[in-house]
C-alpha positions in Angstrom: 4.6 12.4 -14.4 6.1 9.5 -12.1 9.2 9.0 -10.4 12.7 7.8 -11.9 12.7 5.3 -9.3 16.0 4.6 -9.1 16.4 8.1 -7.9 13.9 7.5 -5.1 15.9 4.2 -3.9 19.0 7.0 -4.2 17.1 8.3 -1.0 16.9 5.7 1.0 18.6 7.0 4.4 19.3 3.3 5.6 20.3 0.2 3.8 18.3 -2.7 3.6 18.5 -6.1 4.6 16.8 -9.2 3.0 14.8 -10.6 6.2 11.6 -13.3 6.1 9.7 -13.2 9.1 6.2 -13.4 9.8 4.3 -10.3 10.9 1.0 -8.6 11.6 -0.3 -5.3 9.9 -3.4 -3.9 12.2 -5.7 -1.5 10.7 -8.9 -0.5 12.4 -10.8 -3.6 12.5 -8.5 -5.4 9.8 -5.8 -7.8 10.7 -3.5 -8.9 7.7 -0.8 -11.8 8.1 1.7 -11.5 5.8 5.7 -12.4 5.4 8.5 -9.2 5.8 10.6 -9.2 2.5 13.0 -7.0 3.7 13.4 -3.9 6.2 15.6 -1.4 7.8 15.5 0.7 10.6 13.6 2.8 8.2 10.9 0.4 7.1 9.8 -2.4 6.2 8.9 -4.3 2.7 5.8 -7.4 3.2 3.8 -9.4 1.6 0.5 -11.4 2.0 -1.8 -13.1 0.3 -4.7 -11.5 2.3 -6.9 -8.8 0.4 -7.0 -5.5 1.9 -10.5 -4.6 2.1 -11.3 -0.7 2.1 -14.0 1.9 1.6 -14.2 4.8 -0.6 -16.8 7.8 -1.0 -16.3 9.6 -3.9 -18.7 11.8 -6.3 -20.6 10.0 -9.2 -22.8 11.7 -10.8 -23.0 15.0 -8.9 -23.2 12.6 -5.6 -21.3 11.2 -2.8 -21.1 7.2 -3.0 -19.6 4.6 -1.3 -18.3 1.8 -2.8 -16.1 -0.8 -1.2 -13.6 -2.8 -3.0 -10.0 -3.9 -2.6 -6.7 -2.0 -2.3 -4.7 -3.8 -5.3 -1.5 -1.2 -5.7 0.2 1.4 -4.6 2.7 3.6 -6.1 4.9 6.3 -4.8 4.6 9.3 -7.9 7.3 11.5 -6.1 8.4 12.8 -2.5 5.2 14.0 -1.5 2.3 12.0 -3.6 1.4 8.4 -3.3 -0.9 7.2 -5.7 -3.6 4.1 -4.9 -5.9 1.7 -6.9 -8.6 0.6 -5.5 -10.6 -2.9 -7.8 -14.6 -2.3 -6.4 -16.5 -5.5 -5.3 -19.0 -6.5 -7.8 -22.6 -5.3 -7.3 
């Protein structure tokens, strides 16, 4: 079951403010450029136009694979769960 999500923007400790400035995200290796959106003392909301490129291991067929792929969403289900979707490169 997901979230009502106005009820989760009910939570929000800390207004935000609309703000467009350029910015970084570092992961590992990975280096995204990207625009903010808006942000807070709280967070921060960007975008880019770079892929995120990840790696999964997961069990297919009664074994561990890796497959690598794409994130392409994210969506917060509640407090505590955060759900991802990850679109596989082609083979």
């Amino acid at each position: 079951m997901g979230a009502d999500p106005k009820s989760l923007a009910d939570q929000r400790q800390v207004e935000r403010q609309v703000v467009a400035v350029p910015l970084r995200l570092l992961l590992g290796e990975q280096e995204l450029s990207g625009t903010t959106r808006d942000a807070s003392a709280g967070g921060v909301m960007f975008t880019t136009d770079a892929p995120l490129e990840v790696e999964i291991e997961l069990e297919e067929d009664g074994r561990l694979v890796r497959r690598k792929g794409r994130l392409s969403r994210v969506q917060r289900l509640n407090a505590d769960e955060v759900a991802f979707a990850v679109e596989f490169d082609r083979e």
